[in-house]
C-alpha positions as CSV (number, residue, x, y, z in Angstrom):
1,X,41.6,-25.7,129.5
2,X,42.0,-22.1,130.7
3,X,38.6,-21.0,129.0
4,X,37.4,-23.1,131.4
5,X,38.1,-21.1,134.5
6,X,37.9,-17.2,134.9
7,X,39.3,-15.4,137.5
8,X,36.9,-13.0,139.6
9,X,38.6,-9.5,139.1
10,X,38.0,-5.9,137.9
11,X,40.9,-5.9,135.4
12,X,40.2,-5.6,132.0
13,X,36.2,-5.5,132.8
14,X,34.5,-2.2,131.6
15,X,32.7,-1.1,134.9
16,X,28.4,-0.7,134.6
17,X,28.0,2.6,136.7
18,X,24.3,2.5,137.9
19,X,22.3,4.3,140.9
20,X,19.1,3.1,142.4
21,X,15.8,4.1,141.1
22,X,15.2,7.7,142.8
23,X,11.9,6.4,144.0
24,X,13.4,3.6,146.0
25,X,16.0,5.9,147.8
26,X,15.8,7.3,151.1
27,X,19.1,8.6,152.0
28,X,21.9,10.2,150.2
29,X,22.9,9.6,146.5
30,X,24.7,6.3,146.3
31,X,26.0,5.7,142.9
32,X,26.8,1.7,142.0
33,X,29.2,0.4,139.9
34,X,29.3,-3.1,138.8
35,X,32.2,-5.5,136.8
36,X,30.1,-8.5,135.4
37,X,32.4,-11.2,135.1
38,X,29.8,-13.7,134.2
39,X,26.5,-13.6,132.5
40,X,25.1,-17.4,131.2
41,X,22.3,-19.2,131.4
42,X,20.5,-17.2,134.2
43,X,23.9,-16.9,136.5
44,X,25.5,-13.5,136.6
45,X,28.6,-13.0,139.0
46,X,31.4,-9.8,139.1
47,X,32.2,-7.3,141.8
48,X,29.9,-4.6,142.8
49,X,30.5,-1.2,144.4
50,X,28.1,1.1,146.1
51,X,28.9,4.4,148.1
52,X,26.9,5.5,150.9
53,X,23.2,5.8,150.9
54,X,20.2,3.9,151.5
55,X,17.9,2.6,149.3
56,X,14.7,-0.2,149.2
57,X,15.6,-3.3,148.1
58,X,13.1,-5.9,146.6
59,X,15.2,-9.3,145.6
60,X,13.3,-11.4,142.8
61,X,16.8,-13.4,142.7
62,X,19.2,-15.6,145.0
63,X,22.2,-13.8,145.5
64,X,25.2,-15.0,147.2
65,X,27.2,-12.1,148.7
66,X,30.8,-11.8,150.4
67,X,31.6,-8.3,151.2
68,X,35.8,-7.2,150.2
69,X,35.2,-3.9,151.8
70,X,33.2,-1.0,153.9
71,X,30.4,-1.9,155.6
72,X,26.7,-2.2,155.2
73,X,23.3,-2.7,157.0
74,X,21.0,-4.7,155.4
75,X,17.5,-4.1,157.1
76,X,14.4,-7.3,156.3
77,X,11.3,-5.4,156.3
78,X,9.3,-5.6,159.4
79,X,12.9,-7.5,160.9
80,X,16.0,-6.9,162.5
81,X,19.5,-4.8,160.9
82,X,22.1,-7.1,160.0
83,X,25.4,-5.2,159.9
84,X,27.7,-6.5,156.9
85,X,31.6,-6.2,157.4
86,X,34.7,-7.6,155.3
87,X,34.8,-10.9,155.5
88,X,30.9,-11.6,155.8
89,X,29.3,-13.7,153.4
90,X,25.5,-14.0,153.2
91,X,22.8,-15.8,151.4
92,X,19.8,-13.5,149.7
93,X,17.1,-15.4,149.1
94,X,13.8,-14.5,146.6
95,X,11.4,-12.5,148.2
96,X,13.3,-10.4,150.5
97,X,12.0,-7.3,151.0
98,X,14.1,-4.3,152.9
99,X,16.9,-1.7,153.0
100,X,20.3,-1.6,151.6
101,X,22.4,0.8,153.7
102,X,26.1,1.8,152.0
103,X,27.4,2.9,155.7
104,X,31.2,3.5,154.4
105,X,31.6,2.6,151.0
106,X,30.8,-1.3,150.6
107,X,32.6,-3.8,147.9
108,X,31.5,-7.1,147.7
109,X,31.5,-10.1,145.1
110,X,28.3,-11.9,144.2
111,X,26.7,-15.0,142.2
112,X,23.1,-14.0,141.2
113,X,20.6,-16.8,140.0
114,X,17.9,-15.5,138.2
């Protein structure tokens, strides 16, 4: 029955290290990295790092987000900076449009539904 659960962790998971599309940054040179736990049927979850920097964001996905560590501001388009801290957990839905700001460098878990 134990392939029936998985633990969400970053050992033993080969790390994905990515960066933002230079044409969607705005601020510094944050560099991603990314343990994918989970990828099946259209749900993807793992443990994402980011280091500072800003960045456009453009969400086509839900996303379900709990920040571990640092803290970020997430800016809506046209709308008001919500600050993200340890502990936080948020809901992003499809269509939302923004900034990503890495303030000190952020860790955070996620399920993404494509």
């Amino acid at each position: 029955m134990t392939d029936m659960l998985q633990r969400l962790t970053r050992a033993g998971i080969a790390p994905e290290i990515t960066r933002p599309p230079p044409d969607r940054v705005l601020a510094g040179d944050p560099v991603h990295t990314a343990w994918n736990v989970e990828d099946r049927d259209g749900l993807f979850a793992g443990i994402w790092q980011s280091t500072p920097g800003t960045w456009r964001v453009v969400y086509d996905e839900w996303e379900y987000v709990r920040i571990l560590e640092g803290v970020s501001i997430l800016t809506p388009e046209g709308g008001v900076p919500v600050t993200l801290r340890a502990g936080d957990a948020w809901i992003i839905r499809p269509g939302f449009r923004g900034t990503w700001e890495v303030v000190e460098t952020t860790v955070k878990d996620y399920v993404i539904r494509a």
